[in-house]
C-alpha positions as CSV (number, residue, x, y, z in Angstrom):
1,X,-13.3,17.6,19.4
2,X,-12.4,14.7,17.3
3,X,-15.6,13.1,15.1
4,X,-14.6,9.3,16.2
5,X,-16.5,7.7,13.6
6,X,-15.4,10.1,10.9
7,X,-12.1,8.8,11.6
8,X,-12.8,5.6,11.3
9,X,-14.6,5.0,8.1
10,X,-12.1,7.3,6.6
11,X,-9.2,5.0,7.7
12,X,-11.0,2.0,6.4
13,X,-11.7,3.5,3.0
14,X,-7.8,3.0,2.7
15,X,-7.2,-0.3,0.8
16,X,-3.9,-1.2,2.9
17,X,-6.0,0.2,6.5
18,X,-6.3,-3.5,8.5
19,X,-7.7,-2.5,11.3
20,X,-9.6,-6.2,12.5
21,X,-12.4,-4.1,14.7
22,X,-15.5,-3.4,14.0
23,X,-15.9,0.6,13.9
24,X,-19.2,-0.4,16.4
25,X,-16.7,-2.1,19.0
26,X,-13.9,0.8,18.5
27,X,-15.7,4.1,18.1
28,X,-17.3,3.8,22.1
29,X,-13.9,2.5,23.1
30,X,-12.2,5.6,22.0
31,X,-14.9,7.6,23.3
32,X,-14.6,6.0,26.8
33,X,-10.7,6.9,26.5
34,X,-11.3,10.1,25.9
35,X,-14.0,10.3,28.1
36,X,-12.0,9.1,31.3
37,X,-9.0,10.9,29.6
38,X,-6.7,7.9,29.4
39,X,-3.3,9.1,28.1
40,X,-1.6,6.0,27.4
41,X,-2.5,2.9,25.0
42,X,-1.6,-0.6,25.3
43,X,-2.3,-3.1,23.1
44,X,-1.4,-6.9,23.6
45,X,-1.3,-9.2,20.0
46,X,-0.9,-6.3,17.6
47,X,-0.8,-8.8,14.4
48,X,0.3,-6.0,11.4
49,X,0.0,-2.9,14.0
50,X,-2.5,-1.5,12.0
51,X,-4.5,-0.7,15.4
52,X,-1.9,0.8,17.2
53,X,-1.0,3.2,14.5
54,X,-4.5,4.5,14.0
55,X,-4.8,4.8,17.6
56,X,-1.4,7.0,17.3
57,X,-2.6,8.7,14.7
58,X,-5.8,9.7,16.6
59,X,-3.3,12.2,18.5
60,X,-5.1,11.3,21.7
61,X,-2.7,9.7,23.5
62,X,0.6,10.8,24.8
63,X,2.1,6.7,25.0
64,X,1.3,4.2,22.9
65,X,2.9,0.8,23.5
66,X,2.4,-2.6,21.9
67,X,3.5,-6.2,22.7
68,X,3.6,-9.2,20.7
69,X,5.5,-12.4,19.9
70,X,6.6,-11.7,16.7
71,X,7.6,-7.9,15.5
72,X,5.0,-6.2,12.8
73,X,7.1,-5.1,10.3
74,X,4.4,-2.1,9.9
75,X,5.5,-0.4,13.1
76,X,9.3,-0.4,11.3
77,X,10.0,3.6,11.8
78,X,7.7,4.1,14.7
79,X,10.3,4.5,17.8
80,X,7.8,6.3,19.3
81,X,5.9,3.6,19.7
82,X,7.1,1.4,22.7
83,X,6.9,-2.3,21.4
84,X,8.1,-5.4,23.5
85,X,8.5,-8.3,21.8
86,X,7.4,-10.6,24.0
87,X,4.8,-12.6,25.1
88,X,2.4,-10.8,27.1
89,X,2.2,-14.7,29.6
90,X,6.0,-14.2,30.8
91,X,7.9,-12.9,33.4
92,X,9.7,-10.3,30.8
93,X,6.2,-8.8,29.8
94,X,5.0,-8.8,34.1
95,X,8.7,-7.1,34.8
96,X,8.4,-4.5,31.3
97,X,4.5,-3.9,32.9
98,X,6.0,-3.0,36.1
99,X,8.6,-0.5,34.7
């Protein structure tokens, strides 16, 4: 059993950590994934990717995909995390959903 907030605060101790949420918001989130054990992560708008890569580095999660306009440079090395580079209002990001 993972301590959720633990995780947090020690990831935001980091100077480079960028995560935008709030641990309040994040910390019942996770729990409700692990809860309702959700294997797969998606997040749309990933700025930096700072998110996704905590949420990968949670180990909770067997796929973890991202999609964005623009590529974060952050996620450069990361081929295990499925990024489209698209926006998440067109037909490729409906079609890639689909897949």
């Amino acid at each position: 059993m993972i301590n959720i907030r633990e995780k947090i605060e020690e990831k935001r101790r980091l100077s480079d950590c960028g995560i935008m949420q709030y641990p309040d918001e994040l910390e019942p989130f996770i729990q409700f994934m692990i809860d309702n054990n959700v294997k797969s992560y998606l997040e749309i708008g990933v700025k930096r990717g700072h998110n996704v890569l905590f949420m990968k580095e949670l180990g909770i999660f067997d796929k973890i995909y991202a999609c964005d306009v623009k590529y974060p440079e952050d996620l450069n090395g990361h081929s295990d995390i499925v990024f489209l580079h698209a926006s998440s209002h067109g037909e490729t990001y409906r079609k890639w959903r689909k897949s």
